[in-house]
SESE-415580 format. One line per 2 residues: their letters; for each residue z, y, x of C-alpha. Coordinates in steps of 0.1 Angstrom, whole numbers. Each point is the difference from the previous one (the first is absolute). Layout:
<pts>
A) Z,Y,X  ...
</pts>
This chain:
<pts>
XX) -755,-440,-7  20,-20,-24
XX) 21,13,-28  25,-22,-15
XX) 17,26,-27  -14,13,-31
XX) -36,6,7  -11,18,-23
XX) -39,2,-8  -26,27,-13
XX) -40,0,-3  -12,35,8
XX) -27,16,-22  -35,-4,13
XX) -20,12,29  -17,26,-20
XX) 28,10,-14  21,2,31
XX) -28,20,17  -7,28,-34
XX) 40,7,1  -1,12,41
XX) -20,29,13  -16,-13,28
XX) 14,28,25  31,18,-6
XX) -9,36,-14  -38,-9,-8
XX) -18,-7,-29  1,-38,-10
XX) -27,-27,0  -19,-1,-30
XX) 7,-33,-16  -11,12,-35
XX) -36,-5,2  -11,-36,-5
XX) -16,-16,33  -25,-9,-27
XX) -10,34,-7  -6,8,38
XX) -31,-8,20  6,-20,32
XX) 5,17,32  -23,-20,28
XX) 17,-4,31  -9,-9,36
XX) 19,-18,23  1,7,42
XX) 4,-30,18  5,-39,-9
XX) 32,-8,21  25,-27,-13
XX) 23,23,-19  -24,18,-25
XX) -20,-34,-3  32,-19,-10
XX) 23,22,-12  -7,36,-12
XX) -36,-10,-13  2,-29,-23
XX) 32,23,-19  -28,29,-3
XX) -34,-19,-13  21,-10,-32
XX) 8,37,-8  -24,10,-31
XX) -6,38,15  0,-14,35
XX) -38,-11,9  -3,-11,34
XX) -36,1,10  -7,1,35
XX) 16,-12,33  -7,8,38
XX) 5,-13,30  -10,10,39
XX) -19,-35,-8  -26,-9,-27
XX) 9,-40,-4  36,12,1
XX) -4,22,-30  -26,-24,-19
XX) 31,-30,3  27,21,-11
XX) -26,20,-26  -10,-35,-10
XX) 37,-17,0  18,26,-21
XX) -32,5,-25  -7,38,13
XX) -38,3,-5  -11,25,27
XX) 7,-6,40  -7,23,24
XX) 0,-3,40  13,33,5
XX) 28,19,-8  -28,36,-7
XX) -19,-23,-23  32,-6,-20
XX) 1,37,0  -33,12,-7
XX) -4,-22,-32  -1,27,-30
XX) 16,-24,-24  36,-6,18
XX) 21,23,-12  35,-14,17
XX) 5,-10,35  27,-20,6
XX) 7,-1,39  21,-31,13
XX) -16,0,33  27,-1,29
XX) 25,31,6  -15,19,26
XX) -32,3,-20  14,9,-31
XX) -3,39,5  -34,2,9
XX) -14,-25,-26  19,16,-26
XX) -16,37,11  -35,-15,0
XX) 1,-12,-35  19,33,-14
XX) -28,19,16  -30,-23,-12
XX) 17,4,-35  22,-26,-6
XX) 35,-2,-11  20,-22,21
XX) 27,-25,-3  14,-7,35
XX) 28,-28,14  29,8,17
XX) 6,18,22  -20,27,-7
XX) -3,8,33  19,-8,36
XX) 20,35,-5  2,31,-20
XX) -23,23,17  -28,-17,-6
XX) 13,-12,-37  5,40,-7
XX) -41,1,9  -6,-18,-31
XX) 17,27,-22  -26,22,12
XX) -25,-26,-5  7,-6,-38
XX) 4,34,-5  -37,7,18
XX) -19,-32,-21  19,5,-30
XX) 8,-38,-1  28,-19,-6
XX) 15,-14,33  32,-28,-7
XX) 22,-22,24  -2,-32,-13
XX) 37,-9,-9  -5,-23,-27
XX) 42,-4,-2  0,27,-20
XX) -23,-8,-27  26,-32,-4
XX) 21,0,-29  29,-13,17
XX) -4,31,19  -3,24,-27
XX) 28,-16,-19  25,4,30
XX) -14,39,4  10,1,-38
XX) 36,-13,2  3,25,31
XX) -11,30,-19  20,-13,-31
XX) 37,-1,19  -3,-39,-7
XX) 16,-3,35  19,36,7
XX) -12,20,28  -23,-20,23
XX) 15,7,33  -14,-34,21
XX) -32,-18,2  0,-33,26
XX) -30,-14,8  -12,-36,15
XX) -38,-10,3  -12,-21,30
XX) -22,-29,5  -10,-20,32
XX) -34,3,14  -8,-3,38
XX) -38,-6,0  -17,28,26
XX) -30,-2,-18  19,16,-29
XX) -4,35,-4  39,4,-13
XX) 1,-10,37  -21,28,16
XX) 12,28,12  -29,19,5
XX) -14,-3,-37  38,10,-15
XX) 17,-33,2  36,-5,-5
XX) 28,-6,-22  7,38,-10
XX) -41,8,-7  -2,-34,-19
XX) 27,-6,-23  32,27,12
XX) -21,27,-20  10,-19,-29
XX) 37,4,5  -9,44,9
XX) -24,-2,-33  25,-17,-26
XX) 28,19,10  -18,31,-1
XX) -10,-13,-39  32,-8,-12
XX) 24,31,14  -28,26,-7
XX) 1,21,24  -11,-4,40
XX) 26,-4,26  12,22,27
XX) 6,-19,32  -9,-35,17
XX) 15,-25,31  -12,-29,5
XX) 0,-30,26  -32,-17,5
XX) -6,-34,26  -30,-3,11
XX) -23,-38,2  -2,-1,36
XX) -32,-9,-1  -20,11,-29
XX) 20,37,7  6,4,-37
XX) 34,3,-20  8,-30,-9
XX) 36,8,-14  4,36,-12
XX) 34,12,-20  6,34,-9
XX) 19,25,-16  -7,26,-24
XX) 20,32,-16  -9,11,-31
XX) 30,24,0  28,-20,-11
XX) -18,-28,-6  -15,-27,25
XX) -29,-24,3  9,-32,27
XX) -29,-21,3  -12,-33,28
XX) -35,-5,-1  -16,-25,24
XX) -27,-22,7  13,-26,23
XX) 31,-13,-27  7,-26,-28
XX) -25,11,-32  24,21,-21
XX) 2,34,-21  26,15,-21
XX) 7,31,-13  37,16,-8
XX) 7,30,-17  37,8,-2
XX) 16,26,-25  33,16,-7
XX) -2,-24,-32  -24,-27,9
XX) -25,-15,20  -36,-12,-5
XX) -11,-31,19  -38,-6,0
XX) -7,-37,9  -37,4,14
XX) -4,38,3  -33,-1,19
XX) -19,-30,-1  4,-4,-38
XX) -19,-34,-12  -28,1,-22
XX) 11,-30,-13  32,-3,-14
XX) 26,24,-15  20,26,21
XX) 38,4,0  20,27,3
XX) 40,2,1  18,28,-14
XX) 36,-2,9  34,19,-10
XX) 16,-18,31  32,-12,-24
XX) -5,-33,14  -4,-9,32
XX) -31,-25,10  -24,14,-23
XX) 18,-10,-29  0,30,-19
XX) -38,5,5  -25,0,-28
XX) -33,-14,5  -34,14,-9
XX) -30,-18,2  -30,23,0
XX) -33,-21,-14  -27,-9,21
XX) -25,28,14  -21,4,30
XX) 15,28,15  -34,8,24
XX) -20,-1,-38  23,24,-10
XX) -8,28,28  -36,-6,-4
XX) 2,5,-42  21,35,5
XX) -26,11,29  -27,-6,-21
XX) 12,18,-33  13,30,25
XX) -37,2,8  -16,-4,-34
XX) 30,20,-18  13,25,26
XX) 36,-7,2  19,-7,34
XX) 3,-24,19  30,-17,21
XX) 0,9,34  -24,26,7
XX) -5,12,34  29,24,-1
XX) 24,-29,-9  -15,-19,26
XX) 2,24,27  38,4,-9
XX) 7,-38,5  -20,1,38
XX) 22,34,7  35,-25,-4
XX) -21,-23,21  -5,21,25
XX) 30,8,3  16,-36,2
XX) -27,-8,29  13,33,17
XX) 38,-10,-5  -9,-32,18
XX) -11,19,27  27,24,3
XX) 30,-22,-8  13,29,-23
XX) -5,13,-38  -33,17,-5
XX) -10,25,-25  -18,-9,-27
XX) -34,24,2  -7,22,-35
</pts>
């Protein structure tokens, strides 16, 4: 986007910062961000699975967190555990997925195995005494995501959906300027995240393991707009179009009503690389540049914008410094477990964002509005 009027620019305060001022979950206690990490003893996680996203993305954030200890890593095959153990500096490997969880040391799993396995993995290491951090979706639809309610509530362990978005400044800061009246009433949220990927070995491309634009990357646009109106929408539609030969959705747009209030959103995995985020106010908007992806390394921007001029040129720019927005998520998990206090996205909050899934994969079906279950 190119402004050509007045930009005008600000430096937001810190990460820490940004994270002490916002409770994590609207009417719950905040994360503690007052005891130094120093003062804490490291939590030691384990990790389930060595697939290309947790080895090259959501790992290498997490080993640099000082509460974060990553100690073991399985795999359904030894030498494939041992080379991603050995290749990321982790200094146990196991050959099984039950040696991972037998080990009395691991205190965290952290589950980024495909979806479909995401339920049962995460049940097994609750019930073998672990607390559990696990990738998104939490499961392929609510009923099964409400199991792991009953789960936590059985062990005793924390159980999280790993949305690391919201552990991003840049996401805090535009919940702030919501909750502040920086924009009026929020009454519109549009959102655009796609990507192009037509590899059938992929499992974003599998059907039968939860593959598909909506699982993959559309709960982003359900999860954010869920975080910034505060409150969980009533009623879905949604037209889906189906790869014909892969039988996934490959271009998914919906509709949601938050009573007076909308989220649009086009996810899809078979379109140019793009994502945006706009959230339009009675006063002002917020544009976030890279809502989702955020780099680890460089600055993020964020446009606040009175709309006086047209083209952007009324919008002020903040730059948010760099963070690593997957360390982030690990460093709260681990001082909720050591301290006590919440966590984002516990199994409740999950099972609330596969409800509006549900319900947008039913209004597919049905060609009609669909009731959003509560």
């Amino acid at each position: 986007m190119r402004f050509t009027e007045r930009p005008h620019v600000t430096t937001v305060m810190n990460a820490k910062d940004i994270l002490r001022a916002q409770p994590l979950n609207s009417g719950s206690n905040t994360m503690s961000m007052d005891t130094p990490s120093q003062t804490l003893k490291p939590v030691r996680w384990g990790v389930l699975g060595a697939g290309n996203f947790p080895l090259k993305v959501s790992l290498p954030g997490m080993k640099r967190g000082p509460l974060t200890e990553i100690v073991a890593l399985a795999s359904r095959e030894t030498a494939k555990a041992q080379a991603a153990a050995q290749a990321l500096g982790i200094p146990r490997a196991y050959g099984s997925y039950e040696e991972l969880l037998a080990d009395p040391e691991i205190e965290v799993i952290y589950n980024p195995l495909p979806n479909h396995m995401h339920v049962d993995w995460s049940t097994r290491a609750a019930r073998a005494g672990k607390h559990v951090l696990c990738e998104k979706p939490i499961a392929l639809d609510a009923a099964d995501a409400e199991t792991l309610i009953a789960v936590q509530r059985e062990t005793g362990k924390l159980i999280c959906e790993a949305f690391m978005i919201r552990y991003h400044p840049q996401w805090r800061q535009a919940r702030e300027w919501v909750q502040s009246g920086r924009i009026g009433e929020l009454l519109s949220v549009q959102t655009a995240f796609s990507y192009f990927n037509r590899d059938a070995t992929n499992i974003r491309n599998r059907k039968e393991v939860g593959g598909g634009a909506l699982y993959d990357i559309g709960c982003y646009a359900v999860n954010t707009s869920r975080f910034l109106f505060g409150r969980e929408p009533l009623r879905a539609v949604a037209l889906i179009e189906r790869d014909p030969d892969f039988g996934t959705d490959r271009l998914t747009s919906g509709l949601l009503d938050f009573g007076g209030a909308h989220l649009t959103f086009t996810c899809s995995t078979q379109l140019v690389p793009y994502q945006r985020v706009n959230a339009l106010g009675t006063k002002g908007r917020i544009e976030i540049e890279i809502p989702f992806n955020a780099p680890a390394d460089r600055p993020c921007r964020v446009f606040l914008d009175d709309g006086s001029v047209l083209g952007g040129g009324s919008a002020e720019l903040t730059t948010f410094p760099i963070v690593d927005q997957y360390n982030l998520q690990s460093e709260a998990f681990s001082r909720a477990v050591r301290t006590g206090s919440d966590v984002e996205n516990g199994p409740e909050v999950a099972a609330a964002n596969m409800r509006v899934i549900d319900a947008l994969f039913r209004s597919a079906a049905s060609g009609g509005w669909e009731k959003i279950a509560r």
